[in-house]
C-alpha positions as a Markdown table, in Angstrom:
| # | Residue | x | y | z |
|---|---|---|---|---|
| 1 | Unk | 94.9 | 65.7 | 88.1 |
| 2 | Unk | 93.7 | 67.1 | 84.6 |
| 3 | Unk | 96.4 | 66.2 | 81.7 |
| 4 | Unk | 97.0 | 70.0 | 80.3 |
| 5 | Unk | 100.0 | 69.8 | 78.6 |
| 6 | Unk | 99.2 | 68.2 | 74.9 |
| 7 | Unk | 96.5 | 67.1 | 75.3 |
| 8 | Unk | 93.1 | 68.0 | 74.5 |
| 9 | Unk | 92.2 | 70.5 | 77.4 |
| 10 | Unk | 91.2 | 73.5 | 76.1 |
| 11 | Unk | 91.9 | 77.2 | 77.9 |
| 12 | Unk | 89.6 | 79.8 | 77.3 |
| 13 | Unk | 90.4 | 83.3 | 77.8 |
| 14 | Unk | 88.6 | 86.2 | 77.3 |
| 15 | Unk | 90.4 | 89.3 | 75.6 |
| 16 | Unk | 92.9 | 89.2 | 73.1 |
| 17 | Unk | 95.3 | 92.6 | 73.9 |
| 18 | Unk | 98.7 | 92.1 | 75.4 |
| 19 | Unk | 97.9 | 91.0 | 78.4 |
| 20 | Unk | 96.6 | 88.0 | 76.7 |
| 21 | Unk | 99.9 | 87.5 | 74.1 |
| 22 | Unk | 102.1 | 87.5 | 77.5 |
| 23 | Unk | 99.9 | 84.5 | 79.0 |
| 24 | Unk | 100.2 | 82.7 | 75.3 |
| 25 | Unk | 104.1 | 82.8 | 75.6 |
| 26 | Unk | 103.1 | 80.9 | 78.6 |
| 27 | Unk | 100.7 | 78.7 | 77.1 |
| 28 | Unk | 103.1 | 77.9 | 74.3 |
| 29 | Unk | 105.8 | 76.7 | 76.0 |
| 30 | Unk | 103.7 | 74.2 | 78.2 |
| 31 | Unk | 101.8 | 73.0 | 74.8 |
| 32 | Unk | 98.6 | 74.2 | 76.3 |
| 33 | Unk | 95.2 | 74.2 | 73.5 |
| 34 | Unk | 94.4 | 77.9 | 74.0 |
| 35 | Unk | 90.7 | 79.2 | 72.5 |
| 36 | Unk | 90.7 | 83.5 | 72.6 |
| 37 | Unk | 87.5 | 85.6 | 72.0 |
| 38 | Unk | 88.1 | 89.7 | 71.3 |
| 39 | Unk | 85.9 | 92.0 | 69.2 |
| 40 | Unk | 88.8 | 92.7 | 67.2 |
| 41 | Unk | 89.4 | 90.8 | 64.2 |
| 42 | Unk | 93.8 | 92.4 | 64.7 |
| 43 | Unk | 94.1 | 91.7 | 68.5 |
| 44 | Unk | 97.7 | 91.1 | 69.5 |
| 45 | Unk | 96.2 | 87.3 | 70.7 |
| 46 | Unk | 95.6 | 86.3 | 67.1 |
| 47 | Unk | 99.0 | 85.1 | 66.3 |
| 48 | Unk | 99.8 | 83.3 | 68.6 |
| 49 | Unk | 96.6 | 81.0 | 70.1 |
| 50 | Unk | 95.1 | 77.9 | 68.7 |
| 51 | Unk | 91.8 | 78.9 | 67.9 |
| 52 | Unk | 90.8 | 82.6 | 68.0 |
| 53 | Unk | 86.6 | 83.8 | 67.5 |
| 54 | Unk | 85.7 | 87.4 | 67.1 |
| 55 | Unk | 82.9 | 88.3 | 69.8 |
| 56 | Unk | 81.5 | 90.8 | 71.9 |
| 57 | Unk | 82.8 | 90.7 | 75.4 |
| 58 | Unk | 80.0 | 92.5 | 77.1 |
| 59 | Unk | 77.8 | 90.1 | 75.3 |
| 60 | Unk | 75.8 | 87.2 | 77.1 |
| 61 | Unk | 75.4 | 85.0 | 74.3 |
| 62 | Unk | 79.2 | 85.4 | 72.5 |
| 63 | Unk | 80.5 | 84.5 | 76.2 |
| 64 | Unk | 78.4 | 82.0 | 77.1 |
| 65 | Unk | 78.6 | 80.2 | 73.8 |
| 66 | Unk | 82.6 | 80.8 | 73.8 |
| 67 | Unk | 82.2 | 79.2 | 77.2 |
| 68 | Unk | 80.7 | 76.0 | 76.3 |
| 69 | Unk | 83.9 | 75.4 | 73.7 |
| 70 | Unk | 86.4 | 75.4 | 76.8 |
| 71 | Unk | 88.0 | 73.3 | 79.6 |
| 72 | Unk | 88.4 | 76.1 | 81.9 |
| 73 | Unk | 88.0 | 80.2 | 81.0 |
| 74 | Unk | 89.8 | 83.1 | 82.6 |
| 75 | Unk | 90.0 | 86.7 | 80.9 |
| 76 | Unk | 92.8 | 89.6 | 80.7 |
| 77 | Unk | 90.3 | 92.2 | 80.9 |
| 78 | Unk | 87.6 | 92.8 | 83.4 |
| 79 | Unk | 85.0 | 94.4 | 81.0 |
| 80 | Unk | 83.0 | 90.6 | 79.8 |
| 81 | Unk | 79.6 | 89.8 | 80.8 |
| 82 | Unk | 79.6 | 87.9 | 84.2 |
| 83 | Unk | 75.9 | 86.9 | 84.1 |
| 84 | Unk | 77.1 | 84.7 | 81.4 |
| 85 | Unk | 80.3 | 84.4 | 83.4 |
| 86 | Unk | 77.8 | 83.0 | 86.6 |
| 87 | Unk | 75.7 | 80.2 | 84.3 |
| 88 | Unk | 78.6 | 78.8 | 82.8 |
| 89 | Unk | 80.0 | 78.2 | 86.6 |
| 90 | Unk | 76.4 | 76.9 | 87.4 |
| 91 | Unk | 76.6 | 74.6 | 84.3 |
| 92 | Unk | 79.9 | 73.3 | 86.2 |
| 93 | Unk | 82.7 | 75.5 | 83.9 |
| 94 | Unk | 85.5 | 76.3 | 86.0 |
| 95 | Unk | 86.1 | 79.8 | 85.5 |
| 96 | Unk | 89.0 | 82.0 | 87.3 |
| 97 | Unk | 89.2 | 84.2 | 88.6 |
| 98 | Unk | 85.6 | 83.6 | 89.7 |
| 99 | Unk | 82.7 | 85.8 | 88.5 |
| 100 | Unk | 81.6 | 86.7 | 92.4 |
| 101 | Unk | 85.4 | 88.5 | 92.4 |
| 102 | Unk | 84.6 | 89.8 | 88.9 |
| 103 | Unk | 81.8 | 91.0 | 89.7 |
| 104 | Unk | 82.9 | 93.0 | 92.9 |
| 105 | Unk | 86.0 | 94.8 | 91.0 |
| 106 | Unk | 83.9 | 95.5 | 88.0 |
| 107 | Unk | 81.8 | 98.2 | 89.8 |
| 108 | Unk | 84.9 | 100.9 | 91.8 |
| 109 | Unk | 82.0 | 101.8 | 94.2 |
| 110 | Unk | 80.9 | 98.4 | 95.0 |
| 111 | Unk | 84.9 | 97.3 | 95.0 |
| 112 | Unk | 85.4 | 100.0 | 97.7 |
| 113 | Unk | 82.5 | 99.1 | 100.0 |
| 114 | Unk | 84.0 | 95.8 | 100.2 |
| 115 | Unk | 87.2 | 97.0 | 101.7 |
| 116 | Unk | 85.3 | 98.7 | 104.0 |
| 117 | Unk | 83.1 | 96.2 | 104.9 |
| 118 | Unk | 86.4 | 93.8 | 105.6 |
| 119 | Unk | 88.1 | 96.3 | 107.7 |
| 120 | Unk | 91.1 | 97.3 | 104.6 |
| 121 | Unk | 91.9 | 100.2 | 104.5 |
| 122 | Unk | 91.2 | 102.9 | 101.8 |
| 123 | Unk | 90.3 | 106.4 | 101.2 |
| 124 | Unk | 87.5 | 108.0 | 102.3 |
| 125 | Unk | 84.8 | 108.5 | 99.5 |
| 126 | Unk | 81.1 | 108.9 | 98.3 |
| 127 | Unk | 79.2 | 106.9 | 96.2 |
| 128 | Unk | 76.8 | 108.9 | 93.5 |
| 129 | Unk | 74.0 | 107.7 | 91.2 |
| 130 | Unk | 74.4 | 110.0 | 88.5 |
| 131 | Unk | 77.0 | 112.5 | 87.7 |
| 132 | Unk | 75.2 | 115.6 | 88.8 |
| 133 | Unk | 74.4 | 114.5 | 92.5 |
| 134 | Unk | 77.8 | 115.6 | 93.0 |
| 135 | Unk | 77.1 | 118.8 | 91.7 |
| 136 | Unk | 74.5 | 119.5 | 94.4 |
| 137 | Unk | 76.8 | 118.0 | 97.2 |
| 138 | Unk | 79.2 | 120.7 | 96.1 |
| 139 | Unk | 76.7 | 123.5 | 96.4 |
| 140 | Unk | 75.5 | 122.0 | 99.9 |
| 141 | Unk | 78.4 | 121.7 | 101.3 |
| 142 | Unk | 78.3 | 118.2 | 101.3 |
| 143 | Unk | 81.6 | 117.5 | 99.0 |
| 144 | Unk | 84.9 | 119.5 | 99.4 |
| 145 | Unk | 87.7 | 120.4 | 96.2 |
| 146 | Unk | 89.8 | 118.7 | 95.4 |
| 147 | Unk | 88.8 | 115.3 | 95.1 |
| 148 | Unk | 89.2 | 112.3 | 92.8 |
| 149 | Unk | 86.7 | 111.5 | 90.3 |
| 150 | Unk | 86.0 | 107.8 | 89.3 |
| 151 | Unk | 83.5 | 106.3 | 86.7 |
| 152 | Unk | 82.1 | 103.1 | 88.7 |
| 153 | Unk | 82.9 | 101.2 | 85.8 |
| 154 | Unk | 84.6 | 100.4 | 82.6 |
| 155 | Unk | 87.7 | 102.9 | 83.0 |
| 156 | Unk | 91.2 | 101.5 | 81.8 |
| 157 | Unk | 94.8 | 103.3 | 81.6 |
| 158 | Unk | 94.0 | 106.3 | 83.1 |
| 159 | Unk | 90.3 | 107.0 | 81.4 |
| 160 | Unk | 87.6 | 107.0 | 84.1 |
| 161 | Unk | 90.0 | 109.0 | 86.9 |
| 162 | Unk | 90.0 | 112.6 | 87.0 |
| 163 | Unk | 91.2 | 115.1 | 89.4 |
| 164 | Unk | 88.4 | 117.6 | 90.8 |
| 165 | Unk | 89.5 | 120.7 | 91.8 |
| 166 | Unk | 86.8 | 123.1 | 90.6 |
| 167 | Unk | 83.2 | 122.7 | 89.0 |
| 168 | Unk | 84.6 | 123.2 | 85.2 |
| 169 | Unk | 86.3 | 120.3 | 85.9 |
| 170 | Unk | 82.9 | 117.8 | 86.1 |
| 171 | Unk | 82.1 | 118.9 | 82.3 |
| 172 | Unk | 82.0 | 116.5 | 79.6 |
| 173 | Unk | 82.1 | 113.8 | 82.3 |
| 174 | Unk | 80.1 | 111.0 | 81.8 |
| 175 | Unk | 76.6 | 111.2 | 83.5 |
| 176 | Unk | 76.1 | 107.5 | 84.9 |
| 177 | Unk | 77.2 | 106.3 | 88.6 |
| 178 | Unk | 80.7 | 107.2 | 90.5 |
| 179 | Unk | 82.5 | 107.9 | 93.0 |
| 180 | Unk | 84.0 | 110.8 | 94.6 |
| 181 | Unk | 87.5 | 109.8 | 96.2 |
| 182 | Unk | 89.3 | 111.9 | 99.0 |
| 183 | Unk | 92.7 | 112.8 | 97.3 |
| 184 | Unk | 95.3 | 111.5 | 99.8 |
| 185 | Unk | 98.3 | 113.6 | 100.0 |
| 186 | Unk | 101.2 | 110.3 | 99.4 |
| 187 | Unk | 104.7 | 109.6 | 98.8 |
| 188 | Unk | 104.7 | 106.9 | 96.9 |
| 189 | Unk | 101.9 | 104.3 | 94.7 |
| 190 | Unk | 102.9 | 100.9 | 95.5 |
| 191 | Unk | 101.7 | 97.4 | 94.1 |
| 192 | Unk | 102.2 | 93.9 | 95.0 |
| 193 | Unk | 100.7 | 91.0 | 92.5 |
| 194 | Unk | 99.7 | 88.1 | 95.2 |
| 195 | Unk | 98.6 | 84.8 | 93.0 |
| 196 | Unk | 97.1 | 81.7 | 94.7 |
| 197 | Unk | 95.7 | 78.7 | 93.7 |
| 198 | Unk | 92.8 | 75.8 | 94.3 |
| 199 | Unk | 94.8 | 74.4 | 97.0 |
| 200 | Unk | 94.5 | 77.8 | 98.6 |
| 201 | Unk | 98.4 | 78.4 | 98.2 |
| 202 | Unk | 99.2 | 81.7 | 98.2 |
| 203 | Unk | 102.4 | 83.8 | 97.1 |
| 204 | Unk | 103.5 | 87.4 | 97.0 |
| 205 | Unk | 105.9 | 89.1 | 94.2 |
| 206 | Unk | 108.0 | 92.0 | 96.0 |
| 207 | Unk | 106.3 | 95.4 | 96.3 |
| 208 | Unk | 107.1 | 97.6 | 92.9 |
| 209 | Unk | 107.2 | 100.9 | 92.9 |
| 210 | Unk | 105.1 | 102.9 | 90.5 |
| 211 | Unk | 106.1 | 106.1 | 88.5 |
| 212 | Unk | 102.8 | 108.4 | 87.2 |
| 213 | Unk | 103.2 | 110.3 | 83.6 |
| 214 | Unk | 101.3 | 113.6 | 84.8 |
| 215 | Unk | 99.0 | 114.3 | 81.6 |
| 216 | Unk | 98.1 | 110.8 | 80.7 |
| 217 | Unk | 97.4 | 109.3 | 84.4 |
| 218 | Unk | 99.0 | 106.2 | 82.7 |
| 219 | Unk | 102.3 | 104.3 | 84.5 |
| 220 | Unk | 105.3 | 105.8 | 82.7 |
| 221 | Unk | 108.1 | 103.4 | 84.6 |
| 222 | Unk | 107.4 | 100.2 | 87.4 |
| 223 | Unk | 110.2 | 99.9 | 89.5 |
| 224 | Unk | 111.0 | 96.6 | 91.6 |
| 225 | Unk | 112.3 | 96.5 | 94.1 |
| 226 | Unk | 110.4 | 99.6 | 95.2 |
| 227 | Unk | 113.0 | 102.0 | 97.0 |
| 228 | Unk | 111.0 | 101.9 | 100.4 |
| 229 | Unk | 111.7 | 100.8 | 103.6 |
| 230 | Unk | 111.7 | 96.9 | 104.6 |
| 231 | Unk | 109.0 | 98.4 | 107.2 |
| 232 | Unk | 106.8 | 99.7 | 104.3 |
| 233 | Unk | 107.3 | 97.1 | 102.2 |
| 234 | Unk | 106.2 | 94.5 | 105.1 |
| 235 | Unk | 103.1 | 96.6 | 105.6 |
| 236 | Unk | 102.5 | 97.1 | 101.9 |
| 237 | Unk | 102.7 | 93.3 | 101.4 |
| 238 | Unk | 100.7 | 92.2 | 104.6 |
| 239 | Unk | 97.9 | 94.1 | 103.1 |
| 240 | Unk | 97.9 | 92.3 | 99.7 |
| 241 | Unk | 97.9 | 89.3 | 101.4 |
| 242 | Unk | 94.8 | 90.8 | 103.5 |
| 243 | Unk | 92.8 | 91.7 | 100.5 |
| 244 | Unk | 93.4 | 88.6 | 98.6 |
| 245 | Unk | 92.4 | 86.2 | 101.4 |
| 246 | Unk | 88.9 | 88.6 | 101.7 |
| 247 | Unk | 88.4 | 88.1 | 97.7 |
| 248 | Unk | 89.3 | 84.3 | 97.8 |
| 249 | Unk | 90.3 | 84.5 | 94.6 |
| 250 | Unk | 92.3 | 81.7 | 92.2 |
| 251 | Unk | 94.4 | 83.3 | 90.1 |
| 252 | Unk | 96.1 | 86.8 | 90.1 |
| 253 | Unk | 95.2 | 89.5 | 91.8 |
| 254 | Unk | 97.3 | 93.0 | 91.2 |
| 255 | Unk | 96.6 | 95.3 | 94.2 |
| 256 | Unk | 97.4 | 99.3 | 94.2 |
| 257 | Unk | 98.0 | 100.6 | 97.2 |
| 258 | Unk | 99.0 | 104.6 | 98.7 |
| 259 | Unk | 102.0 | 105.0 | 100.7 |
| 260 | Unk | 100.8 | 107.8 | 103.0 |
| 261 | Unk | 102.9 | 111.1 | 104.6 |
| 262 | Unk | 102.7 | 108.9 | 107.6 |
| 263 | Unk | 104.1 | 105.7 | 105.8 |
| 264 | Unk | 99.9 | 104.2 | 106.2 |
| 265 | Unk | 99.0 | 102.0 | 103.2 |
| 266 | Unk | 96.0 | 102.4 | 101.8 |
| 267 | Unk | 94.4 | 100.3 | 99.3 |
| 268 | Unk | 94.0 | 102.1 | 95.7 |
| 269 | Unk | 92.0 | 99.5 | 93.6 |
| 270 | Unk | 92.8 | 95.6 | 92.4 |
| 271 | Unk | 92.9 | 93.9 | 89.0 |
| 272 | Unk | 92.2 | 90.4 | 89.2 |
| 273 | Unk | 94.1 | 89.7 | 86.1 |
| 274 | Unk | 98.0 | 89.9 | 84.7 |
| 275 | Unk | 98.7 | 93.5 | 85.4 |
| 276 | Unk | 100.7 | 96.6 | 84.3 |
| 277 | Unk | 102.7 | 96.5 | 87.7 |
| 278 | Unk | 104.4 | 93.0 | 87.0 |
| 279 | Unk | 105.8 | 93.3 | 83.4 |
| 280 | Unk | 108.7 | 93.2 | 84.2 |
| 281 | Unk | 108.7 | 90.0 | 86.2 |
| 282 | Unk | 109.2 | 88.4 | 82.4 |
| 283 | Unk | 113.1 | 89.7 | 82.7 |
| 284 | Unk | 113.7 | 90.3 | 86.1 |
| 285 | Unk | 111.8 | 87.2 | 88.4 |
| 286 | Unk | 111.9 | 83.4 | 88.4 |
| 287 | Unk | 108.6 | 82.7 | 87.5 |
| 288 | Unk | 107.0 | 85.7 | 85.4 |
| 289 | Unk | 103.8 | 86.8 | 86.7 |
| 290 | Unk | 101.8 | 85.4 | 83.3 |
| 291 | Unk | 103.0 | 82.1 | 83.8 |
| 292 | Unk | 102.0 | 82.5 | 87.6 |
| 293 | Unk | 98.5 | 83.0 | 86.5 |
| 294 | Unk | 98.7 | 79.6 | 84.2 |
| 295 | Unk | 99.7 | 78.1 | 87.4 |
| 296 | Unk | 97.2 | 79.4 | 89.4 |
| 297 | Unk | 94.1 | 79.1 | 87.3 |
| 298 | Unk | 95.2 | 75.0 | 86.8 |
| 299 | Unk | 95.8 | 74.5 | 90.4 |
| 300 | Unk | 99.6 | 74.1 | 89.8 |
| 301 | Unk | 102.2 | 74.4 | 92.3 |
| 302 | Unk | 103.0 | 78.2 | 92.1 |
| 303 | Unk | 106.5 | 79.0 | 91.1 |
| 304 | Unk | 109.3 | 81.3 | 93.0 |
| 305 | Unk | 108.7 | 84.8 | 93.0 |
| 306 | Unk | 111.6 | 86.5 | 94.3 |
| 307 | Unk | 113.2 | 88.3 | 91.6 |
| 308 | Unk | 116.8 | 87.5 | 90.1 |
| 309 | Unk | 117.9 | 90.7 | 89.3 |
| 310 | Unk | 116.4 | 94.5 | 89.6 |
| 311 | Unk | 114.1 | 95.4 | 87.2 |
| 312 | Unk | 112.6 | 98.5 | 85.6 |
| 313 | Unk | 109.5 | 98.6 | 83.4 |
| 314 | Unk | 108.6 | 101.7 | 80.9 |
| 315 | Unk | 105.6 | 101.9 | 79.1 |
| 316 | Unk | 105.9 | 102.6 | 74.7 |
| 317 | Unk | 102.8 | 105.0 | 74.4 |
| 318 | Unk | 101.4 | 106.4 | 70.8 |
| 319 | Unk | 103.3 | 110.1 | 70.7 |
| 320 | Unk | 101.0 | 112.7 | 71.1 |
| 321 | Unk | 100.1 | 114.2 | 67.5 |
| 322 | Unk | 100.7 | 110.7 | 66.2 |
| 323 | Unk | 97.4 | 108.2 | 64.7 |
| 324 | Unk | 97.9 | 105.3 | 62.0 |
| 325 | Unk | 100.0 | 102.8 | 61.0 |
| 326 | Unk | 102.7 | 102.9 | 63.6 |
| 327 | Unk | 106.5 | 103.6 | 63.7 |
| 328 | Unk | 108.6 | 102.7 | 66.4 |
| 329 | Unk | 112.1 | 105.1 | 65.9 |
| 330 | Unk | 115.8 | 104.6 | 67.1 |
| 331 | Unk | 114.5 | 101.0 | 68.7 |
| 332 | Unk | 118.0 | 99.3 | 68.1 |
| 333 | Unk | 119.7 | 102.6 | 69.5 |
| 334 | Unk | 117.6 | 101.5 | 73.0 |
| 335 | Unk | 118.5 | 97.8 | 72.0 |
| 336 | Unk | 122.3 | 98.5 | 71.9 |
| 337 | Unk | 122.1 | 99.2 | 75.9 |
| 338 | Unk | 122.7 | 96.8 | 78.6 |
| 339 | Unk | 120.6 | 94.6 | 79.9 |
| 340 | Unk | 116.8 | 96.5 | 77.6 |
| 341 | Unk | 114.6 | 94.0 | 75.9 |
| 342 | Unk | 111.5 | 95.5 | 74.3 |
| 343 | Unk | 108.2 | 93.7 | 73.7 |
| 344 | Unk | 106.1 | 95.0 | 70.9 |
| 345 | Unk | 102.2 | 93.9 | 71.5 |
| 346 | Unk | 101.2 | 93.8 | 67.8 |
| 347 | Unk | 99.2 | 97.0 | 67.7 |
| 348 | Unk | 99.4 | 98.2 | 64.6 |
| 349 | Unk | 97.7 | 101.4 | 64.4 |
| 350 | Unk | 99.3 | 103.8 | 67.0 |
| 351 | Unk | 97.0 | 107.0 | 68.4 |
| 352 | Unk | 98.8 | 109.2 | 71.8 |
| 353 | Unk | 99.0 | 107.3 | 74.7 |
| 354 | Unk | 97.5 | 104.1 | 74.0 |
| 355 | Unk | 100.0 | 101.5 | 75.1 |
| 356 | Unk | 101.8 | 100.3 | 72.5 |
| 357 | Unk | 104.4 | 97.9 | 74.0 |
| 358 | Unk | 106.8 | 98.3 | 76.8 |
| 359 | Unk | 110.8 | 97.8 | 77.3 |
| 360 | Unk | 112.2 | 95.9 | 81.0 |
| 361 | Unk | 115.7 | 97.6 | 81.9 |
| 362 | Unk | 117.4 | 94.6 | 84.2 |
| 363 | Unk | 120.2 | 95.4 | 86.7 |
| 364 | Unk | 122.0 | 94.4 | 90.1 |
| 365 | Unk | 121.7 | 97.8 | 91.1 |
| 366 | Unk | 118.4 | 99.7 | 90.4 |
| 367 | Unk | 119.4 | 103.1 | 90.1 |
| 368 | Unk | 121.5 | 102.5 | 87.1 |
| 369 | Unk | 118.7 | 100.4 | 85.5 |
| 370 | Unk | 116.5 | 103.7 | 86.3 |
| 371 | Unk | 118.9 | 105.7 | 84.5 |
| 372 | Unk | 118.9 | 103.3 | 81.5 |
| 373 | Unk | 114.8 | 103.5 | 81.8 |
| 374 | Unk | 115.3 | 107.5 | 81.6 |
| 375 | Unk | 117.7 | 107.1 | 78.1 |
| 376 | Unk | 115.5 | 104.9 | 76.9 |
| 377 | Unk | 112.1 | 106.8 | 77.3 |
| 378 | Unk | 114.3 | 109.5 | 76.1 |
| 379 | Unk | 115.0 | 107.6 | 73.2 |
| 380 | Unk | 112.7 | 105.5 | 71.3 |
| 381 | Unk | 109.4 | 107.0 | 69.8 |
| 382 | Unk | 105.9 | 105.8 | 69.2 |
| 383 | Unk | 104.9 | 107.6 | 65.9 |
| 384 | Unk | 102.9 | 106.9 | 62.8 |
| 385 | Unk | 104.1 | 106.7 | 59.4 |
């Protein structure tokens, strides 16, 4: 087996936001060489890796040349170049997850068709070219209100989704190719992060529970465990496990799933990345989901992922009103309540909504660590100076 821990393997990842600083605690602690690429010359990854090169991620050559530097390269954002991606792997990189998975999630329309195509299920929807074929399949007849709008690619937090519910709605829309989604009447959005390995070992964290802020379309609060039945939660689980084994994929795999008025689960999308959904697994689990993907993406044994105690994320987002050099008010009046720990990303120009940092609430019993993660969205504030 490859010596990782100091020595002189090198990990390259692509992306240097949070997602990326999370994975570096990681990193860190086993004394593993990390490179990072990001465009920006102030990404939150700066700090804390061994060697950090500013570079386009979309393109070829600063991906492929980044590529050449490294041992092994994974990413903590899906938006790089996978042609570059593909020759590295042909040139014998190992790269993971690998850029056939990539390059199925990239594209929403092309990710959907392959849940059909393997039998998971997911809403109905239509696949459009341009942005104003769905005007004329409105006018035909052919497409009902409401229904979900989705850019094919690049959306993130919440851009690239937009509910449909008359024609006004499609303006200033970007032109390119989308989908139209059936909006599915549902109780709950779900998510279970499943992580595998090489070896083909496979493990599930429990199914969280996901809270929507209305206006933003961004995760205000994850909740684990989710307060569903054992049933639902079996079903919910058996159907990560389904769309991970279709994908093959080494590494982690975040998958967003419906809970249905008839307790159905239907698949959502999948980020084959650290995700949004398992922040709190840093407080609240035996093995955090960053250091499962270290794990993974080496071919180590993967580590427990039952959680330890329950666990509530909430999401610090720039107030509206607020761009600049950013303020974060009354944080020690959240840090003064049992069981909060807050992780700043390292951000430090704030604008509304973009996400900023985010605080776990841990607790034996999750309704009190819900009504902790109330006070404390109540609380603390995401302004600029």
């Amino acid at each position: 087996m490859t010596n990782y821990f100091s020595s002189d393997f090198k990990l390259g990842i692509l992306g240097g936001g949070q997602l990326g600083k999370m994975m570096l605690y990681n990193t860190r602690k086993f004394d593993i060489t990390t490179y990072v690429m990001d465009a920006n010359d102030e990404a939150p990854c700066r700090i804390a890796c061994d060697k950090f090169e500013k570079g386009d991620l979309m393109d070829y050559d600063a991906v492929y040349n980044f590529g050449k530097q490294v041992d092994l390269l994974t990413f903590e954002i899906e938006n790089v170049n996978v042609d570059a991606l593909e020759q590295l792997e042909k040139e014998g990189l190992k790269v993971y997850p690998s850029s056939k998975t990539l390059r199925t999630i990239q594209n929403k329309a092309t990710q959907k068709l392959f849940y059909k195509d393997h039998g998971i299920p997911t809403s109905a929807f239509t696949r459009f070219a341009y942005l104003s074929e769905i005007e004329d399949a409105i006018t035909n007849g052919g497409l009902q209100f409401p229904f979900v709008w989705k850019a094919a690619q690049f959306g993130y937090d919440g851009n690239g989704v937009k509910m449909v519910r008359k024609i006004e709605d499609l303006k200033d829309l970007p032109k390119g190719e989308c989908i139209a989604e059936e909006l599915i009447p549902f109780k709950n959005e779900l998510a279970v992060i499943v992580a595998r390995n090489k070896n083909g070992e496979v493990k599930a964290y429990p199914v969280v529970e996901m809270e929507f802020h209305p206006e933003a379309n961004q995760v205000e609060y994850v909740i684990c465990p989710a307060r569903i039945s054992d049933a639902v939660a079996e079903k919910a689980k058996a159907t990560a496990l389904a769309v991970s084994e279709a994908f093959d994929h080494v590494g982690l795999l975040a998958v967003e799933m419906f809970q249905t008025e008839n307790d159905d689960i239907l698949i959502n999308e999948v980020a084959p990345r650290p995700h949004n959904s398992g922040h709190q697994t840093i407080e609240a689990s035996y093995t955090s989901q960053f250091e499962q993907h270290i794990r993974a993406i080496l071919n180590l044994p993967l580590g427990r992922t039952d959680s330890k105690v329950g666990g509530i994320m909430v999401n610090l987002v720039g107030a509206e009103g607020h761009t600049g050099n950013v303020v974060y008010k009354h944080i020690a009046e959240i840090m003064s309540l049992e069981g909060v720990t807050p992780h700043i990303y390292g951000k430090k120009q704030t604008r509304p909504f973009r996400k900023m940092g985010h605080v776990t609430i841990v607790n034996e019993d999750i309704d009190k660590a819900r009504r902790v993660a109330e006070q404390v969205k109540n609380t603390i504030e995401v302004i600029s100076e």
